[in-house]
N, C-alpha and C positions, 0 to 999 in steps of 0.2 A: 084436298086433292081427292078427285073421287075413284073410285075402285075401276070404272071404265075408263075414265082416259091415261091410267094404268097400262090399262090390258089391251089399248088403242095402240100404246105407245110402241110396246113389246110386239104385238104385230109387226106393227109400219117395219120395227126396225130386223125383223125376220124376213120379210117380203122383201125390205129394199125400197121400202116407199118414200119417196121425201115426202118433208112436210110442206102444206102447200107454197107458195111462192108468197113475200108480203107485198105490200104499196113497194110499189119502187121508187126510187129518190129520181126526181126529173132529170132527164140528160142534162136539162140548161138552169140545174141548180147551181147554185153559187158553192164553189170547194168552202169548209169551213174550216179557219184554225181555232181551235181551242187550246187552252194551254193548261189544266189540272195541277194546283198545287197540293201536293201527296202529304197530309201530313204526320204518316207514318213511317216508319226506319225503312228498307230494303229488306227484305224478306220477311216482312209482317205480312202474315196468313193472310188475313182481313184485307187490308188496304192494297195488298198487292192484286189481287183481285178484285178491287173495284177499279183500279187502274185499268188491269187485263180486259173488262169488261167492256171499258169504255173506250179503247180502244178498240175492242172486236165491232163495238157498235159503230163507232169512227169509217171501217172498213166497208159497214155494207152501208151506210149514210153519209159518204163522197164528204167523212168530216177528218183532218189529220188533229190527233191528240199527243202534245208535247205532256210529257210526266215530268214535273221536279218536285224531288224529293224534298223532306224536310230533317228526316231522322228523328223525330219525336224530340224536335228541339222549337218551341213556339217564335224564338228570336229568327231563327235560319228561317223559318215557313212565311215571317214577313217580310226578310229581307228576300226570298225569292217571287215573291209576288209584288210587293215595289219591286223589283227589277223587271217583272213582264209588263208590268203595264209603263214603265220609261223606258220602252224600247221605241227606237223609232219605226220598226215596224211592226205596231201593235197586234197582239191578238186578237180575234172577233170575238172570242167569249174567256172569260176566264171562270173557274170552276174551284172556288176553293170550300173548306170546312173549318165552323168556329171552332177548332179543337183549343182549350183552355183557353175559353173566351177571345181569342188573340187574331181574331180575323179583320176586325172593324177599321183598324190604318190602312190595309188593305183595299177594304172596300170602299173609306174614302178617297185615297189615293186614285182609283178605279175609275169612281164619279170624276171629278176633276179631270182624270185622262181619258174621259169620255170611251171607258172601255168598259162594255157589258158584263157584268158578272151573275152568280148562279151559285147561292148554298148550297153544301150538299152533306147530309147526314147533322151537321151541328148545325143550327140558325140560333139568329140574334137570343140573347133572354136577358131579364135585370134591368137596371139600368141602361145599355144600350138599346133593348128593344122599347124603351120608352124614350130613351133619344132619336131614336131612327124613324120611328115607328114603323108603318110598314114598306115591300116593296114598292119601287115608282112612286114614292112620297118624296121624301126629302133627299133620297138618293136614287135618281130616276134611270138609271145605268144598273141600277141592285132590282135585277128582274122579277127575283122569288129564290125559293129553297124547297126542295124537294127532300123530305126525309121517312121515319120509317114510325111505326107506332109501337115504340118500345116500350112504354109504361103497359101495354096490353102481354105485350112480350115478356116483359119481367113477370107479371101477375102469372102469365100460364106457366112458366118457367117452375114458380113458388106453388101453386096448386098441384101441378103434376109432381112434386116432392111430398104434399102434404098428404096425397089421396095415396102415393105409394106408402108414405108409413103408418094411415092409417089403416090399409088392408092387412098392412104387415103386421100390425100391433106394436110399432117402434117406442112407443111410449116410456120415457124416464119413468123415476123410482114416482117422482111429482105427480105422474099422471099426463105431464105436457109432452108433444112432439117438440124437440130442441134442433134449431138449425142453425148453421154458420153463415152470414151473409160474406160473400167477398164482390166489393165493385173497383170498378177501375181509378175510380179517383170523385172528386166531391163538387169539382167547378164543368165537366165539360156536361154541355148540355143532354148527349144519348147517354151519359150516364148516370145522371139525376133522372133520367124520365127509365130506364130499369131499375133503378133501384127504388126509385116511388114504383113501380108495377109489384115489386118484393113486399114492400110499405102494405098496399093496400091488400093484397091478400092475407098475409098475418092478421090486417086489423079487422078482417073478416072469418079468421077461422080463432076461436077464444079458445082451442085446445094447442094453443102456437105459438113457439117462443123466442125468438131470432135471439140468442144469446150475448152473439159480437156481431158488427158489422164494420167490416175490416176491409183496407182499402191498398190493391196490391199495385198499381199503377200498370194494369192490363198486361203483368208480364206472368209468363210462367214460375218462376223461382221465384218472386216474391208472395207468389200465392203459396207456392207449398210450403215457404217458410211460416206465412201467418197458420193457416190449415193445421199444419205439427207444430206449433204453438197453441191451438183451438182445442185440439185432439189432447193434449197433453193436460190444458187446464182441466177439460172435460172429466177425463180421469180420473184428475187430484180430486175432483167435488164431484164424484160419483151422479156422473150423468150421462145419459147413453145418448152420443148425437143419433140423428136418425137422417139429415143429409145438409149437403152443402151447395148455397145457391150461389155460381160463379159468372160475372158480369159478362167473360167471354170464354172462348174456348181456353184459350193458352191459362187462362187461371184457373179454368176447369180441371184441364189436365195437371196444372201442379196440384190442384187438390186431389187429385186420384194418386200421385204420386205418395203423397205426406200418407193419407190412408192404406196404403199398402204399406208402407213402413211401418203404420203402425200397428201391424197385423190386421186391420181390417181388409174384409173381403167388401169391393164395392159393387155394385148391385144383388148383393146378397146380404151385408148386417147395414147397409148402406147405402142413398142414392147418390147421386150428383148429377144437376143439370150445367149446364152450360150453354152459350150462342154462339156464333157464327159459319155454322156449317163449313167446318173447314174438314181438310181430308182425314186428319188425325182423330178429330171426337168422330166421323162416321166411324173408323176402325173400333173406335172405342163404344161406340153405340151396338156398334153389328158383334162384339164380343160380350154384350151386356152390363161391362162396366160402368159405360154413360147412359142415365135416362135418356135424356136427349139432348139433341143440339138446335136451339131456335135459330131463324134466320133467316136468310136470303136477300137481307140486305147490302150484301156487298154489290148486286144488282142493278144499286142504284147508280152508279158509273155509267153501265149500259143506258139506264131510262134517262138518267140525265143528258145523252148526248138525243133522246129522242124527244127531247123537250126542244133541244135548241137547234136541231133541223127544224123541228115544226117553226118554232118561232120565225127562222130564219126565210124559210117557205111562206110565212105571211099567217098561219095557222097557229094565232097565240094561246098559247097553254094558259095563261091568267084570265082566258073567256071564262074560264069556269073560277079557278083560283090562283096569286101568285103562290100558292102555298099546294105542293101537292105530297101526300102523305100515304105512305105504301105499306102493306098490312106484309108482317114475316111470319112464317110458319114454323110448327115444330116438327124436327124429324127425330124419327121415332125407328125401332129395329122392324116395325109393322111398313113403315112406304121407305124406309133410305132407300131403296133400290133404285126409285124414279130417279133419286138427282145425284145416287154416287159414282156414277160412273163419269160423267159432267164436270162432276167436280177434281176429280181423284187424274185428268187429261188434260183439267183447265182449259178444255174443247170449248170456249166461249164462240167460238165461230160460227158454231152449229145454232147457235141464238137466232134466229132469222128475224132481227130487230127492226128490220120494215114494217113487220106485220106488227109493230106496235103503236104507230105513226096515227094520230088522232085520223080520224074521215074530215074531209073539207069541210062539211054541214056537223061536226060534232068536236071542234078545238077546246081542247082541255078536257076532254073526257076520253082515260085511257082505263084499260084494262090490263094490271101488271102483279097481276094473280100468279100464285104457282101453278095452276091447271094450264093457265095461258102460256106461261115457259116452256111447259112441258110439252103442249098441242103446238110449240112451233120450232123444236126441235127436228134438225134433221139426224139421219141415222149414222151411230159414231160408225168410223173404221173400223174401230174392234169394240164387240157388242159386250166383253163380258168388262167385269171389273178388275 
């Protein structure tokens, strides 16, 4: 994100300017329903805003988005996606995520009920992705999957811990920088591709030593329980962690949690990164407790719904690839300001997701940067935080 369209933004929103207007969705485009099966609990940070999202974009692309929930239960998330697509009157897209591998009855079901569907965050891997193989193959209703590049994610995550303790001089008695990995779990597919991002940095810095890589199943209280379980072994064998890489926020924050318990000061004998730009790690960023928070994948709710206007519009996103993949950023106490007031409103409305709508002569080729969020915001109601 660059320092000008910063200081563009902060303008517009002094002045009063909107951001400019996007492609408009055709008066005589077809309403669309989609239907998103959510499959995380009710007031999960993350998922609830990709929901929010996708429905803000629903709003200005003439699309209505039905949410059902799943509760972080993988049986409930396919029995309500077999029940969208045996409705008699089906939905024009359906939108779901392989969370623990558990999407595929689904999407064959889908195929068969000749009802369009759309990955989103998790797509096929293993053995199903070599049963399937790819979109519009053997399941010609299985359009694509849109996801985010979290192996790049995980690696800067792991590097911006390793370059703080080495200014810092964090070093055990060893000589090594010692970190705690924590990830969400071993089978869903964004969390194998952050924790290979974690993987491949260690295997690139030989002064680095991931001592546990413990697995909190993406909740707050299970991470701080491993964290002061980590903290404590650490102790016993006289080794001085220097920081803790956490899969998302909510284990982020239990690991900030377990460390203040254990008399450590964190961002000060301590780092801790964490992902998902949620409103709690910015607080905790903007106090300097948290490195940072990567992200801005919850976004993809929004971009998904601006895949399946285009499509719908006749403008196929799989011109270029059925595979599209969106790069997440790290927020840091140097730019949180661009995107925490956004976040901290859940003012997804201000997203002017028109202007994201591929051009007729250029299908599949989008632009869903964080300079472009930010350059199509319009000005919140209330400017501060």
């Amino acid at each position: 994100m660059t320092v000008i369209l910063r200081i563009l933004l902060v303008v517009s929103i002094a002045c009063g300017i909107a951001a400019p207007a996007g492609r408009a969705v055709a008066a005589d485009a077809k309403p669309l329903n989609v239907v998103f099966v959510n499959p995380g609990k009710t007031g999960e940070v993350y998922w609830d805003m990709v929901a929010q999202t996708m429905q803000a974009a629903g709003r200005r692309l003439n699309a209505n988005v039905e949410v059902l929930t799943s509760e972080r239960n993988y049986r409930t998330m396919q029995e309500l996606g077999l029940g969208a697509v045996a409705r008699a009157d089906k939905p024009d897209f359906l939108i779901l995520s392989n969370e623990e591998s558990a999407a595929v009855p689904i999407l064959e079901a889908a195929e068969a009920a000749g009802v369009k569907t759309l990955l989103l965050s998790n797509s096929l891997i293993g053995e199903d992705a070599r049963r399937l193989g790819s979109p519009r193959t053997k399941l010609k209703n299985w359009l694509g999957d849109i996801t985010t590049d979290l192996t790049t994610a995980g690696a800067r995550m792991a590097n911006a811990l390793i370059g703080a303790a080495r200014t810092e001089k964090w070093q055990s008695p060893d000589g090594k920088i010692h970190l705690l990995g924590i990830g969400g779990d071993e089978i869903t597919p964004a969390s194998i591709a952050r924790n290979a991002g974690l993987q491949l940095a260690v295997a690139a810095a030989p002064d680095v030593v991931v001592d546990r890589m413990l697995f909190a199943n993406w909740t707050q209280s299970e991470a701080e329980q491993v964290a002061a379980n980590y903290l404590s072994w650490a102790e016993r064998k006289g080794i001085r962690p220097a920081g803790i890489w956490a899969g998302n926020d909510p284990m982020a924050l239990g690991a900030l949690k377990a460390v203040e318990a254990a008399g450590i000061t964190p961002g000060e004998n301590i780092q801790v990164v964490g992902l998902n730009w949620s409103e709690e790690a910015l607080r905790e960023v903007k106090a300097g407790h948290l490195l940072l928070t990567d992200g801005g994948h919850f976004l993809l709710g929004g971009w998904s719904i601006v895949l399946l206007r285009d499509y719908a519009d006749g403008c196929d996103f799989a011109a270029n690839s059925p595979h599209v993949e969106v790069k997440t950023s790290a927020i840091t106490r140097n730019n949180r300001g661009s995107v925490a007031a956004l976040i901290k409103a859940r003012a997804f409305d201000r997203i002017d997701f028109a202007r994201f709508k591929a051009k007729p002569d250029h299908c599949g080729q989008y632009d869903f940067s964080v300079d472009a969020l930010i350059s199509s915001l319009s000005p919140p109601s209330d400017a501060g935080e």
